[in-house]
C-alpha positions as CSV (number, residue, x, y, z in Angstrom):
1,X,-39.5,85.7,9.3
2,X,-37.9,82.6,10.6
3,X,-34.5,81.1,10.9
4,X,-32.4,78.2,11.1
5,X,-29.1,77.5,12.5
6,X,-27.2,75.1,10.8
7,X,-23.0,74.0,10.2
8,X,-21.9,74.1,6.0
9,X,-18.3,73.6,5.5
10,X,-17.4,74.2,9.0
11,X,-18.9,77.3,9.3
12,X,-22.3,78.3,11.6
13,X,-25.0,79.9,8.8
14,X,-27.8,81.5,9.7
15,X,-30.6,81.0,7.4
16,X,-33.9,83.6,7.1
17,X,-36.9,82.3,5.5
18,X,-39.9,82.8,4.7
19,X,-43.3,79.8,4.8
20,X,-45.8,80.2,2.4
21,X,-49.0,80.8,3.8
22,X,-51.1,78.5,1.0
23,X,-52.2,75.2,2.7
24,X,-50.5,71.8,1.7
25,X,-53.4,70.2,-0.9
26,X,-50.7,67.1,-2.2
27,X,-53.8,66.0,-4.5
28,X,-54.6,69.2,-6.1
29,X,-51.1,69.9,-6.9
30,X,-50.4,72.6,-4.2
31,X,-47.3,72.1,-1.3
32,X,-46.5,74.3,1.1
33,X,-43.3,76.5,0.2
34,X,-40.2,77.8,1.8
35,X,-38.2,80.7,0.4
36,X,-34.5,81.8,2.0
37,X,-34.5,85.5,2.2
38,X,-31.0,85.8,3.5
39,X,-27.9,84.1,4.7
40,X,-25.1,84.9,6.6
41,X,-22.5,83.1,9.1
42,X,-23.7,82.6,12.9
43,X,-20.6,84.9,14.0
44,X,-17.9,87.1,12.4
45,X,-15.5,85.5,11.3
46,X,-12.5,87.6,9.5
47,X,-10.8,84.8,6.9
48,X,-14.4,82.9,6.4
49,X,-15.3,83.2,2.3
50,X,-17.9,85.6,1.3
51,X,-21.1,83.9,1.8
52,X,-21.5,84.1,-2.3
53,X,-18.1,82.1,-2.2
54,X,-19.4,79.3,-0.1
55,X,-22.9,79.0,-1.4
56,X,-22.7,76.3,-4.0
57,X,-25.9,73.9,-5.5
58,X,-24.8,71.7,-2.7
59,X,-25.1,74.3,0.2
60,X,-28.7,75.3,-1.5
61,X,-29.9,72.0,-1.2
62,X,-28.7,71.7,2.6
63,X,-30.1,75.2,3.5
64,X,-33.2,74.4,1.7
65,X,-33.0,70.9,3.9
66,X,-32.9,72.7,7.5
67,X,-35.7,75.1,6.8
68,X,-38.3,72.2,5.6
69,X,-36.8,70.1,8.5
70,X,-37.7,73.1,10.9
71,X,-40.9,73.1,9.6
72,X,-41.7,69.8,8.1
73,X,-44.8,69.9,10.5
74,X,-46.2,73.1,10.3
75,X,-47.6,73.3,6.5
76,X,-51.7,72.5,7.0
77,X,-52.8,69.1,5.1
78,X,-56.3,69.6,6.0
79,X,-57.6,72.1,3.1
């Protein structure tokens, strides 16, 4: 499991994800893949919206972002 720290809205997420374990193959049709397993805020925070409040398409893309940015060099090209 890995995780990124990133700011959404003002508030610190924490994101947990997972990285596929299939090789990058661009020509065959195959890329590496990233799923997010969980999120939740970097500290407790009492009048922060639930996390299913603040998630929006937007946030997903940004989440989704930070994880293939903090591993944009780790999925193997050389199938």
């Amino acid at each position: 499991m890995n995780e990124v720290e990133l700011t959404y809205d003002e508030y610190q997420i924490i994101a947990e994800y997972t990285v596929s374990d299939q090789p990058e193959d661009p020509e065959s049709g195959l890329f590496g893949t990233i799923e997010v397993v969980n999120v939740k805020y970097a500290e407790a925070l009492t009048d922060a919206p639930s996390i299913d409040d603040l998630i929006c398409d937007t946030a997903w893309q940004v989440i989704n972002d930070a994880c293939y940015e903090a591993h944009e060099n780790s999925f193997n090209e050389d199938w």
